[in-house]
Backbone bond lengths (Angstrom), bond angles and torsions (degrees), N, CA, C in turn:
res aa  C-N    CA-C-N  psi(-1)  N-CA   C-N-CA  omega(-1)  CA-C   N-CA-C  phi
1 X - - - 1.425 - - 1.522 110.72 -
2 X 1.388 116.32 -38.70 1.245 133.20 170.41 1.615 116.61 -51.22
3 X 1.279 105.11 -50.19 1.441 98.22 160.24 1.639 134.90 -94.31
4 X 1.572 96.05 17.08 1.983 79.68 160.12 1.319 110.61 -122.31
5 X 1.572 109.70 17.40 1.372 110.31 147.59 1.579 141.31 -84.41
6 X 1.267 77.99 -30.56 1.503 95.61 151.71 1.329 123.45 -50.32
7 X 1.644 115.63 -75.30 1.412 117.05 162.27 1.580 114.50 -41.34
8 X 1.034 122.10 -43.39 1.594 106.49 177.01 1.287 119.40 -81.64
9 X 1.238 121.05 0.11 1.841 141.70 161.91 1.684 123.96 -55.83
10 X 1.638 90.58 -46.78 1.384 120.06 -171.48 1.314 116.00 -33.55
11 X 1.873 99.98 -78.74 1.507 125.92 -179.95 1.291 98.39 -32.03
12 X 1.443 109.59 -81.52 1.567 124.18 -166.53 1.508 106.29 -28.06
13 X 1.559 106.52 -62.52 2.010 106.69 -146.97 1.698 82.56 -77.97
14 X 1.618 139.76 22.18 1.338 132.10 -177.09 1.588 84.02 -110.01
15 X 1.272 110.39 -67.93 1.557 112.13 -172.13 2.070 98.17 -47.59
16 X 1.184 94.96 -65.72 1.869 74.23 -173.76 1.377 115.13 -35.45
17 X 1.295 124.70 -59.97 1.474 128.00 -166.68 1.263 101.50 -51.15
18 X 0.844 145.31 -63.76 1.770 156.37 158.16 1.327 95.52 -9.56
19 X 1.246 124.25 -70.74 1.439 147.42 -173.69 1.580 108.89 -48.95
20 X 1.114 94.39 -52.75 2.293 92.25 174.25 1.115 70.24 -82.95
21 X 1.711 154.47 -113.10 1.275 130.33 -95.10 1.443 113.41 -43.60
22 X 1.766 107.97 -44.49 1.434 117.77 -164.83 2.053 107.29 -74.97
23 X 1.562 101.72 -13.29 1.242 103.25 164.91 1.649 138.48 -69.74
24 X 1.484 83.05 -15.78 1.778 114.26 -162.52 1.691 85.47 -88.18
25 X 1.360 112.13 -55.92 1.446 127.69 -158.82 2.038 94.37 -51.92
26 X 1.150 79.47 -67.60 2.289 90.35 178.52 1.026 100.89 -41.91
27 X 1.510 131.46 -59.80 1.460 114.51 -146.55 1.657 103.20 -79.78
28 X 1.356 122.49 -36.51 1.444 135.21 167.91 1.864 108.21 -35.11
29 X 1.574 106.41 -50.83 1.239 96.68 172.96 1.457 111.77 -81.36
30 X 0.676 132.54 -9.43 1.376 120.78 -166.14 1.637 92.06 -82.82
31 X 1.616 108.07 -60.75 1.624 96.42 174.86 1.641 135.56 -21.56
32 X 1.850 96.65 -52.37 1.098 119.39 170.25 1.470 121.85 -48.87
33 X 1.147 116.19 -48.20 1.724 139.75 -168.32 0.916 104.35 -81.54
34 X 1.520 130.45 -41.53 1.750 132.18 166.75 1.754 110.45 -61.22
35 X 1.441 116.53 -54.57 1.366 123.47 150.45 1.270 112.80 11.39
36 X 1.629 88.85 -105.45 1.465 117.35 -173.21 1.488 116.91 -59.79
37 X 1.693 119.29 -13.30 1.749 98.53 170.67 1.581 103.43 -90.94
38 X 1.348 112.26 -19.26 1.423 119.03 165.17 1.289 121.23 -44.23
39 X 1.402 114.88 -51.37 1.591 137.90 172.28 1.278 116.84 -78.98
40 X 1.662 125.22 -1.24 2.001 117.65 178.36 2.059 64.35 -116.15
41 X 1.399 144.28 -24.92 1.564 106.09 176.29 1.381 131.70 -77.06
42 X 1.217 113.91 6.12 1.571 123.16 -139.48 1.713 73.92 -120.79
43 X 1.582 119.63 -33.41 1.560 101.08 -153.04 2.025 91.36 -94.17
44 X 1.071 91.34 -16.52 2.474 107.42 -172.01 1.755 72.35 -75.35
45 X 1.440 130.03 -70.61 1.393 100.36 -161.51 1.451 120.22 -74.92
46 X 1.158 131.54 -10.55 1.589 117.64 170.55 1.387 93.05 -97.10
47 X 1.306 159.54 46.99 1.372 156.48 108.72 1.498 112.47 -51.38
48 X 1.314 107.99 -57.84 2.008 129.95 172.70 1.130 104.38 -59.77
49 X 1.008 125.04 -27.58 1.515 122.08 167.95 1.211 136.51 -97.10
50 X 1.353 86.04 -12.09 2.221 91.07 177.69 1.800 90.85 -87.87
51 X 1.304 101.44 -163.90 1.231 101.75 -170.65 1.158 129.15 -122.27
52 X 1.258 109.90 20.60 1.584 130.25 147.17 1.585 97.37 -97.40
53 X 1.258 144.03 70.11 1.342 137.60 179.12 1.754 96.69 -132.10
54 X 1.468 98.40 -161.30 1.332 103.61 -161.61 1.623 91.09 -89.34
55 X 1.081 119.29 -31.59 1.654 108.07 178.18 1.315 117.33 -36.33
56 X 1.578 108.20 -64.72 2.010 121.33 -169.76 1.624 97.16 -55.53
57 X 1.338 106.95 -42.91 1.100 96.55 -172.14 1.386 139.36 -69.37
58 X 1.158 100.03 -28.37 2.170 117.29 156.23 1.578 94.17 -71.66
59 X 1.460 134.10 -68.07 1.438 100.10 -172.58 1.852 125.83 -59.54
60 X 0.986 117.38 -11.81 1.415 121.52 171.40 1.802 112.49 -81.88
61 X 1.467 92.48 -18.57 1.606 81.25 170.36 1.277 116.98 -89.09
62 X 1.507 109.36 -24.91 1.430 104.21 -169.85 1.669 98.04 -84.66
63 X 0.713 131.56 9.71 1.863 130.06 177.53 1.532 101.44 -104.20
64 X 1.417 110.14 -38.38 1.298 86.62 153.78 1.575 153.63 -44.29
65 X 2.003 91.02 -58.81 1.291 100.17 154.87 1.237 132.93 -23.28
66 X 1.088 86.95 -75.38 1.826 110.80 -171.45 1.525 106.46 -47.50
67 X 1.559 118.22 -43.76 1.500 110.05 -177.63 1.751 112.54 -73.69
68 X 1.063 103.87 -45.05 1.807 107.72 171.21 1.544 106.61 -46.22
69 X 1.500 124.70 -52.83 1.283 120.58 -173.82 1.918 105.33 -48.87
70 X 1.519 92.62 -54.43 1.422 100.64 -169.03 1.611 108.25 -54.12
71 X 1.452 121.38 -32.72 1.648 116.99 173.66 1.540 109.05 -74.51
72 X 1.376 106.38 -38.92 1.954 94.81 171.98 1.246 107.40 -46.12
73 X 1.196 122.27 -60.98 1.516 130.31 -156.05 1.567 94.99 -70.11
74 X 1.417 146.03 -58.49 1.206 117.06 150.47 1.336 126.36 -16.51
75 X 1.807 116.55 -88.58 1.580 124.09 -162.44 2.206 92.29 -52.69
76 X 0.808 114.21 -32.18 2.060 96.94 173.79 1.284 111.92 -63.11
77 X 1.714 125.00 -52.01 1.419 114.43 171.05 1.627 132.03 -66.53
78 X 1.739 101.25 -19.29 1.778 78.15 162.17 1.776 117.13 -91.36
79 X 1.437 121.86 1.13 1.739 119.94 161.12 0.734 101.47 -51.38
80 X 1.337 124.53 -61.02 1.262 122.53 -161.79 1.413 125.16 -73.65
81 X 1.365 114.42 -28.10 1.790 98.48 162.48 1.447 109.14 -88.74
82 X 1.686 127.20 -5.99 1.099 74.08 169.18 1.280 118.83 -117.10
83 X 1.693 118.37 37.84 1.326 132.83 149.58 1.882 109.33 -48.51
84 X 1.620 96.10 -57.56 1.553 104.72 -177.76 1.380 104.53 -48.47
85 X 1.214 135.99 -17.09 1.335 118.71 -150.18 1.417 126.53 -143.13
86 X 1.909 85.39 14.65 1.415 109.83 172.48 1.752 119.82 -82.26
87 X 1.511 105.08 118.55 1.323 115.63 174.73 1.741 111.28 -67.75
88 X 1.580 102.88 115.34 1.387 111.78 170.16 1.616 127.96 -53.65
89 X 0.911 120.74 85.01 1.263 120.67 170.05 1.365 137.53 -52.03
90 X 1.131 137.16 102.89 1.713 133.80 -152.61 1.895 102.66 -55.91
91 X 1.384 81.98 142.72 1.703 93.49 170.64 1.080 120.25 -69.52
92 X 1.738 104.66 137.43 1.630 96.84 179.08 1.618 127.27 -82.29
93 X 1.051 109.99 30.02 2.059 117.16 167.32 2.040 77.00 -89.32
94 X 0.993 147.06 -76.67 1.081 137.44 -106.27 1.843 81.55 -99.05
95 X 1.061 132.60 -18.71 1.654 134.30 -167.80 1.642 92.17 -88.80
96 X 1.158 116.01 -45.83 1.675 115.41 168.41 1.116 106.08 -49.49
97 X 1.353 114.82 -78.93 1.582 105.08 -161.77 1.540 131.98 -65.02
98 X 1.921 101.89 5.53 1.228 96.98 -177.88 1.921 92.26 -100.77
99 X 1.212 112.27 -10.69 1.453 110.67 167.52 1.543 136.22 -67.68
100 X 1.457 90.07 -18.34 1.510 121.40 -169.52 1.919 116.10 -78.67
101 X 1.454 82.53 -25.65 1.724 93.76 -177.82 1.577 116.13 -95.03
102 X 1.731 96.87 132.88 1.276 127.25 -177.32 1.384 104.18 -24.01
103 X 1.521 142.75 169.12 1.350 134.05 99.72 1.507 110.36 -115.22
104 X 1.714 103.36 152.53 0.978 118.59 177.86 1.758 120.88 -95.17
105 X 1.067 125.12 108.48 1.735 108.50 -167.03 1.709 90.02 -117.68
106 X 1.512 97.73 146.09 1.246 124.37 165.26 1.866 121.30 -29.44
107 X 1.293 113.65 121.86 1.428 123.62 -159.29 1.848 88.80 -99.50
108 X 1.821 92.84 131.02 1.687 94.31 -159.17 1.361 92.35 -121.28
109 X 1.782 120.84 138.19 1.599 113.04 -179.18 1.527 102.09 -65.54
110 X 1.626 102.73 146.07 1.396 105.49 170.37 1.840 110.36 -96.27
111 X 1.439 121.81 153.94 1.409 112.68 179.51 1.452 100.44 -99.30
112 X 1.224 93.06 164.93 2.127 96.51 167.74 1.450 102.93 -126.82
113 X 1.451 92.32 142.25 1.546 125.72 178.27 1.732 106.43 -34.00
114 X 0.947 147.02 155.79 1.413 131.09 125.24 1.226 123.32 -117.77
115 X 1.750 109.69 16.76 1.272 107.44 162.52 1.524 120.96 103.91
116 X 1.727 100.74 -24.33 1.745 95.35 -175.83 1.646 111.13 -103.41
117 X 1.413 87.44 136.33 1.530 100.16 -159.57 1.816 123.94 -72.87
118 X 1.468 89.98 0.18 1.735 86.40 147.16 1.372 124.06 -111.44
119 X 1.205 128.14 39.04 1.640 137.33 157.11 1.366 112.39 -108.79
120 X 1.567 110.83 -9.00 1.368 102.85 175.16 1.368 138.04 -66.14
121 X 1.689 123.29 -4.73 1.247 125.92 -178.95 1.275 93.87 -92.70
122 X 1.187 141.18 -38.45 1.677 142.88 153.23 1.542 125.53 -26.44
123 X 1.563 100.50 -35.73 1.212 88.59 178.36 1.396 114.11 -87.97
């Protein structure tokens, strides 16, 4: 009896071993796989920290800011003077209608020729 339990022992304690090996196999990668995101985090945070990282780069934006603000606030104060200091130019309804009106000029006698060619600087 002892030995066909054995034989029926076999399979099993083969399939288990199989069973950790392939347990051994997973967890090995997983080590590995934890590793390496360990190793792409380690390299994203000393990127942020060197000085091409995301730090310089928020303080370089915000100096940007700050200088653009400072040219708005310039380019608003010269509109504004030279709003103050804009010469009104007349509307054109009122340049028409002063174009629109008649003049009357003085009605002048005209002479007539008679042709002889020493009266002509006379005429």
């Amino acid at each position: 009896m002892s030995d066909s339990l054995i034989v029926n022992i076999e399979p099993t304690k083969q399939k288990l071993a199989q069973l950790i090996e392939i347990g051994l196999i997973t967890s090995r990668r997983t080590k590995v796989s934890t590793s390496l995101k360990k190793k792409k985090e380690e390299e994203k945070y000393a990127t942020v920290i060197k000085e091409t990282g995301i730090l310089t780069l928020l303080n370089s934006g915000k100096e940007t800011v700050v200088a653009l603000k400072l040219h708005q606030d310039d380019v608003e104060a010269i509109i504004q003077e030279l709003n103050r200091a804009q010469i009104k130019l007349p509307d054109p309804q009122q340049t028409s209608q002063t174009a629109q009106q008649t003049v009357n000029l003085p009605q002048l006698p005209l002479l007539t020729f008679s042709g002889d060619p020493k009266l002509w600087r006379q005429f």
